[in-house]
N, C-alpha and C positions, 0 to 999 in steps of 0.2 A: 264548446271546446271539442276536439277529435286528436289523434295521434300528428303530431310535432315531427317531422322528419328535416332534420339540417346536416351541415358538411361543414368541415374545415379544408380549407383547398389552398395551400400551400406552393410554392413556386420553389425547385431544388436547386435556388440559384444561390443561395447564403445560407449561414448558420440561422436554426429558428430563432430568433426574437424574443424577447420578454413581450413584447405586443400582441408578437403573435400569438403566442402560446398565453394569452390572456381571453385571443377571441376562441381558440378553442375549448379551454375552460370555460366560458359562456355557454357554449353552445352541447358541451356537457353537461353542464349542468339544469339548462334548459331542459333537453331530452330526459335526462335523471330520473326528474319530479312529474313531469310529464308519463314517465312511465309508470307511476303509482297507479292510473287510473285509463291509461292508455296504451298496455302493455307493447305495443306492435310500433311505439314510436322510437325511431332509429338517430345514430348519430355517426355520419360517414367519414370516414376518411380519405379524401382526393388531392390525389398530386399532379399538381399542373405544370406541368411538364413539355411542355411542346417548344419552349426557347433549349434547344439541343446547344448550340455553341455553351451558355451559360450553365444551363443545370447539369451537377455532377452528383457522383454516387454518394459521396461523403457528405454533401447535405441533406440529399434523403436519410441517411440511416440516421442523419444529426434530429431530421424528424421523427422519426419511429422512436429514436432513444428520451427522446425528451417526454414526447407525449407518457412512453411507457414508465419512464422515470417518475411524472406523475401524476402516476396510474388515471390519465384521461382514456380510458376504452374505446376505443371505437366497432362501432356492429357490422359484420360483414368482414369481404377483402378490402385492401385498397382497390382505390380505382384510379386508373392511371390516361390523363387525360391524350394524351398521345396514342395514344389505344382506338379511341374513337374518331379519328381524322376523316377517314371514311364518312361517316355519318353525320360530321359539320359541313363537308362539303355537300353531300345528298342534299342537308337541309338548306345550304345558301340556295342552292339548284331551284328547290321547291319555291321559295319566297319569289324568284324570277317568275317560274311559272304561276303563281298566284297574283304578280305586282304587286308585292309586299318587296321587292329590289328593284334596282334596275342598273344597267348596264353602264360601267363608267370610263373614258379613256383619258381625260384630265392625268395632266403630268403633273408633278410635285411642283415642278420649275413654273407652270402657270397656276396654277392655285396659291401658291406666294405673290405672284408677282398680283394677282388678283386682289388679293389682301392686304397689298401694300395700295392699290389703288384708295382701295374703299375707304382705311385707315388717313392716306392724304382727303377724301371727303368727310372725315367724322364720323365713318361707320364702323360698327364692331360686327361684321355678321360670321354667322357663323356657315350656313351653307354656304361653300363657294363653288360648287359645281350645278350649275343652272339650265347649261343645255342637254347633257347629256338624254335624262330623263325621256325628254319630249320628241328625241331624236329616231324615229324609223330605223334609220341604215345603223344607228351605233345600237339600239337594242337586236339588230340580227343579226351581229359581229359573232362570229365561233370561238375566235381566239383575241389574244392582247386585250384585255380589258378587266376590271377589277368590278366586284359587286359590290354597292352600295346600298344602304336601306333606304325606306322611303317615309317620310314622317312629313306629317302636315306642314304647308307652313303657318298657317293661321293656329288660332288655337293654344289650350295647354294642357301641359302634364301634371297630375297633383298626384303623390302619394302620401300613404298613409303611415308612415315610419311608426312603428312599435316603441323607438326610444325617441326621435326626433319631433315625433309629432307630423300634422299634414304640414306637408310641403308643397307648395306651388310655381312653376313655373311657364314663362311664355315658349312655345314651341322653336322659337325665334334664337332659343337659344343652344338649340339643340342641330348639331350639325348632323350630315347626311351621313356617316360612321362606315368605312370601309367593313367590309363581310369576310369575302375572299380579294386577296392579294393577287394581280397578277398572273403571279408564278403559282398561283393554286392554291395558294394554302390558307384558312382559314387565320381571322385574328382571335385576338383576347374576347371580344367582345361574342364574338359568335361563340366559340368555343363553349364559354363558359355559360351561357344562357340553355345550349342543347344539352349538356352534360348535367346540368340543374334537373330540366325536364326531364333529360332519360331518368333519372337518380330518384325520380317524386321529390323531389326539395319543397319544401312548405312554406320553412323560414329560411330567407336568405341573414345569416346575422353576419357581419364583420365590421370592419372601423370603417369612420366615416371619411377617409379617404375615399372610400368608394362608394360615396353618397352618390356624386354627380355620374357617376356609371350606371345607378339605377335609372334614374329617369331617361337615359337611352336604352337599357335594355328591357325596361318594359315594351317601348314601342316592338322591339322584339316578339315581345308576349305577345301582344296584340296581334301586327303581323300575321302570327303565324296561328292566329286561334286557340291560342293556350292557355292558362288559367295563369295568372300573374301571383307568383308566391308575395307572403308576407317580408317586407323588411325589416331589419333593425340595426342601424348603424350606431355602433359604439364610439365614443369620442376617446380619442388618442391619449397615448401618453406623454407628457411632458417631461421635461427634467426641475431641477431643483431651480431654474434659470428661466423657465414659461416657454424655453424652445422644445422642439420635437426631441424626444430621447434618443441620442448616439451614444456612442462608445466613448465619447468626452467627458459622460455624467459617471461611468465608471463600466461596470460589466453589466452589458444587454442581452448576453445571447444566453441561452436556458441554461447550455452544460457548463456555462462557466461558474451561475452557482453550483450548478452539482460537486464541481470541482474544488474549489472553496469549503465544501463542507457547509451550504446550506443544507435545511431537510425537507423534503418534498411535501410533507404536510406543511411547514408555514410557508413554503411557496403558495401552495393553492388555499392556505387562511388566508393570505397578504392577498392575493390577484381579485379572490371570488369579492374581499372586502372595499379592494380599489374604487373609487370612482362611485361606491354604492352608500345611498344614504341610508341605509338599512344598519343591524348586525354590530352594536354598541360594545358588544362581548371583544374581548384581543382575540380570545382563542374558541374557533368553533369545532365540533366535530363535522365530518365531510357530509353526516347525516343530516346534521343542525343547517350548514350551511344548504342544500339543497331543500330545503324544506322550507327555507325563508328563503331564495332566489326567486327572483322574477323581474319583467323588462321595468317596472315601474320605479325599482328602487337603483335602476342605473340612471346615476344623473346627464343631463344634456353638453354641460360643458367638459372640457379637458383637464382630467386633474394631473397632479404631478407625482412621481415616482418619488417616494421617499424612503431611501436605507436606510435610515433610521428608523425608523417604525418596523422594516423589513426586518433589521437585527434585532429588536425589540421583541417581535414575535418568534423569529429562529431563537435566540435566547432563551425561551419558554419550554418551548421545543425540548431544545440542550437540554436542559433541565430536568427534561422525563426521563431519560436515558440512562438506564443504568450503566455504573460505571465500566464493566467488565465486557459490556457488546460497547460502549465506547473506546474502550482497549482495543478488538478487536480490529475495530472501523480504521483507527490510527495505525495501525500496522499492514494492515492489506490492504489499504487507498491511501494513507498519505506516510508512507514510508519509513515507520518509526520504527528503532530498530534498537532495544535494549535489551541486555542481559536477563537471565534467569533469575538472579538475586535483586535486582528491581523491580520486581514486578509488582509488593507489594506496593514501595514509594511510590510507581509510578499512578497506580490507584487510587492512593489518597490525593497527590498533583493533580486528578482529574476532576474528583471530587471537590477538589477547591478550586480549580481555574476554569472548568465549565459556568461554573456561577458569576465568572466574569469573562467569558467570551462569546462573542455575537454570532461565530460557527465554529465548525471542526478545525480549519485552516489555522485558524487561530490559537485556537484550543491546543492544535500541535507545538503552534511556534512559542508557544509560550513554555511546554513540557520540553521544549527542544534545549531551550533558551536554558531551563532549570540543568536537565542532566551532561549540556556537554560545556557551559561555561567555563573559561580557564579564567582561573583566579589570577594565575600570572599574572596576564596580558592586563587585568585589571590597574594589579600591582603598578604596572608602568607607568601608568595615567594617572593615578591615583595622587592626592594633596596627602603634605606632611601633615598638616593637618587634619586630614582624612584618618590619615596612620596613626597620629596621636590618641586620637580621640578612640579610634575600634582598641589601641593598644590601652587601653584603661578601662574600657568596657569588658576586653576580655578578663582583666584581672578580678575587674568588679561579678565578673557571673561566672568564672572559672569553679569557684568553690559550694556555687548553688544545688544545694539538692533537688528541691521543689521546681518541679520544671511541669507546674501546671498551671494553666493558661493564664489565673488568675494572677500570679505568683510574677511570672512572666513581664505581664503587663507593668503591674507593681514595677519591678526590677528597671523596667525601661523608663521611666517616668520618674522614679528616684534618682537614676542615673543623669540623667537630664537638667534636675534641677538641681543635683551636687555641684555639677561642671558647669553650670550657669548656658547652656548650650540649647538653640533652637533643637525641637525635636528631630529637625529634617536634616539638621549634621551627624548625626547618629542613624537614621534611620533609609537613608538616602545611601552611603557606602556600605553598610549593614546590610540591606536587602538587595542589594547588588552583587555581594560575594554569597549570598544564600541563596539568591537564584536567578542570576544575571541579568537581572532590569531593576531600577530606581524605582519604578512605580509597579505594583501590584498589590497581592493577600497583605495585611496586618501582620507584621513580624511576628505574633504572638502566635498565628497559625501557620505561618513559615516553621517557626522553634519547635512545637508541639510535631510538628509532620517529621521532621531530621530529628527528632530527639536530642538531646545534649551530645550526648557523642560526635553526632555529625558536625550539628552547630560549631562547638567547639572545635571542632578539625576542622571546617572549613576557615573560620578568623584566624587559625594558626599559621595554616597555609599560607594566606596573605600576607602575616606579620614577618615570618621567617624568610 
């Protein structure tokens, strides 16, 4: 083992991903524990950025915000791959003068029409530029022409995948991959191979999307005499459904849990536990989890993104939170906005509905639901029957002293079986004029929170 140096290399063409923002948590965490014993091993941040039409400012900072949201560090500045254009092109330049390129003037229109040939004989190939290469007069051309790389055609490529395992393939399948464009400019493929090398990159880790990327940019490596970093391709995320996770499965992009009132720690308990057969525990500390990371315990196949497990561990979370920086949270991010003489109720409401809500979002809409319900509008909709039955409940607990929990319970339960009445005809209109939903807390902890007083005045309200 020696010092681990990886990137996260992001494109500011969208909002970050949950995907994403999973392989940069990987490779965080990598570097982490790698640094116990390896102090000098680095984990960068690069923004690839060279599609100008597409990349905007509001997705870069959508990346800064999210990584810093939580709290993935990265060492050093960014690095900004547009920065280096100069130096992709030196280096396609170089590869020419080594024949590690060569010189290509194939039009788009004949390499189609090439491949449509081959495809009416039964062939799938993938070089379709054959003459260039061999050509005198096209490799002494100055201008109009595009650089290609040069890979065998016999022969194969094997790598050694850290998650994957070795991989082998025929070189046959591997096509002649444009360098420089035409009009100058370097592609994805070049780009990101020299900006790897300037950078010392070690491990390449990201999804396996860009599995079949590696096997042409090794030939790169090669090429150009370079030491071929280590891979590791992570398998994708799924949705609930076995497709690739969109915005159809629900919210993908990072800040939109932030927004929601997930919390950045069971983000990164949920991501680092994703996909990993490791870490039986729900909740790890960030210390725990790097200290049992490693590529072995990320499995090969694609697993699937489950919110339910997500809120499961947010829930946990919630739960640490004391009530009073959860006050806080609710009022300067999701815009609650109560009076001075609630503050105590609103405390205890937090108290008791954090322990049933999966985040902040929620946890508000439910405090919302309690403080600004109109009993009215209830009143409208409401069954005679409805009204019968709270009209008899109220007479029956109107004269109650005892308004402790146990007491309570008793009261509603007697009440019940006097009037020969499902619990859920009483407890269903009940708890809807107490805190404006059918279903939530135990009327008994509803009662206890409003005291008699309130209880009382709010069944009035409805009745009169």
């Amino acid at each position: 083992m020696s010092k681990i140096i990886t990137r996260f290399a992001p494109s500011p063409t969208g909002y970050l991903h949950i995907g994403g923002i999973r392989t940069a948590l990987i490779n965080h965490l990598i570097v982490e524990k790698n640094k116990t014993e390896f102090p000098d091993s680095k984990f960068f941040l690069r923004i690839e950025d060279t599609d100008k039409k597409r990349s905007k400012d509001e997705y870069f900072q959508s990346i800064v915000k999210s990584l810093k949201w939580l709290n993935i560090q990265w060492d050093g500045n960014i690095y900004k791959q547009s920065e280096n254009i100069n130096k992709h092109i030196e280096i396609a330049n170089e590869l020419l003068r080594i024949k590690g390129a060569y010189k290509c003037i194939c039009t788009t229109e004949e390499l189609e029409e090439r491949r449509k040939k081959n495809l009416l004989k039964g062939l799938s190939l993938k070089k379709l530029c054959n003459n260039c290469e061999g050509d005198p007069n096209i490799q002494k051309l100055e201008k109009d022409f595009c650089i290609r790389i040069k890979i065998e055609k016999s022969n194969f490529t094997e790598i050694d995948d850290k998650i994957q395992g070795k991989i082998k393939i025929s070189n046959d399948e591997l096509d002649n991959f444009i360098l420089l464009r035409k009009d100058g400019t370097p592609t994805y493929m070049l780009s990101v191979v020299v900006d790897d090398y300037l950078m010392g990159i070690t491990h390449i880790i990201r999804g396996d999307d860009h599995l079949n990327n590696a096997f042409r940019q090794f030939h790169l490596y090669k090429n150009l005499g370079w030491i071929v970093p280590k891979f590791a391709h992570i398998p994708l995320m799924f949705g609930d459904d076995g497709k690739k996770l969109s915005k159809r499965h629900g919210s993908i992009e990072v800040l939109d849990f932030k927004n929601k009132g997930y919390l950045s720690e069971a983000i990164v308990n949920y991501l680092a536990k994703f996909g990993s057969s490791n870490d039986k525990d729900e909740v790890l500390q960030k210390k725990q989890i790097i200290y049992n990371f490693n590529f072995n315990s990320i499995v090969k196949s694609p697993s699937r993104f489950d919110y339910n497990k997500l809120n499961f561990i947010n829930s946990l979370y919630l739960n640490e939170i004391n009530d009073e920086d959860l006050l806080r949270e609710l009022k300067e991010n999701f815009n609650l906005k109560i009076k001075n003489n609630l503050v105590d109720l609103i405390l205890k409401l937090i108290n008791l509905y954090k322990k049933r809500s999966h985040n902040i979002e929620e946890l508000n809409k439910n405090i919302k639901s309690f403080i600004n319900f109109e009993i009215a509008e209830y009143k409208k909709v409401s069954s005679e029957n409805e009204k019968k039955i709270l009209n008899q409940f109220f007479i029956y607990i109107n004269n109650e002293n005892d308004w402790s929990k146990d007491k309570i319970e008793k009261n509603l339960k007697e009440f019940v079986n006097q009037n020969n009445i499902k619990f859920s005809h009483l407890a269903e209109p009940l708890r809807m004029i107490l805190t404006g939903s059918k279903k939530g807390p135990s009327l008994s902890e509803i009662m206890i929170i409003l005291e008699k007083k309130e209880t009382i005045s709010k069944i009035n309200k409805f009745l009169i």
